[in-house]
N, C-alpha and C positions, 0 to 999 in steps of 0.2 A: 598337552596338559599332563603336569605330573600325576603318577598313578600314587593313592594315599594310604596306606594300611589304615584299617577299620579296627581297633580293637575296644574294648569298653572304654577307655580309661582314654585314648584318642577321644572317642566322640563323647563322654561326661566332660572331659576337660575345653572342647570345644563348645558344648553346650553350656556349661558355667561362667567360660569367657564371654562367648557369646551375652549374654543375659547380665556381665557385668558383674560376677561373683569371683569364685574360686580360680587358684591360680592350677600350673598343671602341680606342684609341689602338695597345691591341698588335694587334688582329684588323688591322687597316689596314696596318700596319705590316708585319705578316704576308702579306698580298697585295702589298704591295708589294715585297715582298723577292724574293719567288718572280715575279713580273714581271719585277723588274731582272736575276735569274738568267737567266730566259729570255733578255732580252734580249745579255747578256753571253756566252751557253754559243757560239751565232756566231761571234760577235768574236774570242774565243780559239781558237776550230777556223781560224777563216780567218789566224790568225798562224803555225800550223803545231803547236799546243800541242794535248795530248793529255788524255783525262779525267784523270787523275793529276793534270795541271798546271789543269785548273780546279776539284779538289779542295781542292788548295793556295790558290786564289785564292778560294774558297768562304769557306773556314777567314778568311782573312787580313782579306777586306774584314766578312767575320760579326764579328771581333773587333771591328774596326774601326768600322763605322758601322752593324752590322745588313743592310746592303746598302739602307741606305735616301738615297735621294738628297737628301734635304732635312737632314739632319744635319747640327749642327754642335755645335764647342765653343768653352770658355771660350779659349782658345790662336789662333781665327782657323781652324783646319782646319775642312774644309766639305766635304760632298758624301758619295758610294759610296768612293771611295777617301782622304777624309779631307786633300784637297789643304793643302798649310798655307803661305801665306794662300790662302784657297778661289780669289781672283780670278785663279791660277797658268793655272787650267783654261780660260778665254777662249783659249788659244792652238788650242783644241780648238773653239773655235765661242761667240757669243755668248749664247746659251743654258744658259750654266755652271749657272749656277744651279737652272733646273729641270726639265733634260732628263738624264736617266737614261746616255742613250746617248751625249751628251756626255762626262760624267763617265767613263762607263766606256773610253771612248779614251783619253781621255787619262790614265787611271790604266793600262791596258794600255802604250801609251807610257812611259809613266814607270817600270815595274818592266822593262820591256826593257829600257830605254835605263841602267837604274840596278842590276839584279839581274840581265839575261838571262832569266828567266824567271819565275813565279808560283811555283815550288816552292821557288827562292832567295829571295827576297822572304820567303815565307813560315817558312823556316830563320833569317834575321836578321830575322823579329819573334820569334821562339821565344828567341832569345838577348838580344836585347834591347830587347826591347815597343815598337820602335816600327820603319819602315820607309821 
């Protein structure tokens, strides 16, 4: 009998198949969203923003890219906060591409300097699906 590495994402992706759910692209996916969360819940305290306002930015970037840093679409948007054109985010560090904590600066940057806050931001994508 083959011997199996056990690692989370092994056995969530097992158990999702199993039960007839997630593929292993979403189980992945799924760890990394909740990574980038971590990393981002910080980032937001230290700009003076409160749980409500990374509720809002929960919501906005989940619509948005899943919170996954490697995303992108047909349109040139790229990255956590769906930069459009992605290469926007260099001004945040040469790593746009595939550093998480990149991304999420300069998406923080951009709904300040553009909304004031993640709660605003997240009020003009409700009205008009995009931000």
């Amino acid at each position: 009998m083959p011997m199996l590495r056990r690692t989370g994402v092994v056995v969530l992706t097992a158990t999702l198949v199993a039960a007839g759910g997630a593929s292993a692209a979403q189980a992945q996916s799924s760890q990394t969203s909740g990574e980038n969360k971590a990393i981002a819940k910080p980032m937001v305290a230290k700009r003076g923003w409160n749980k409500a306002q990374f509720r809002c930015l929960e919501r906005l970037w989940a619509r948005e890219s899943g919170w996954n840093h490697r995303a992108g679409n047909g349109s040139g948007a790229y990255g956590i906060p769906q930069a459009l054109p992605g290469h926007k985010m260099a001004s945040s560090g040469r790593d746009w591409r595939t550093n998480p904590r990149t991304q999420i600066a300069w998406g923080l940057a951009y709904i300040k300097g553009r909304y004031g806050s993640p709660c605003r931001a997240w009020a003009h994508f409700q009205s008009h699906h995009w931000y």
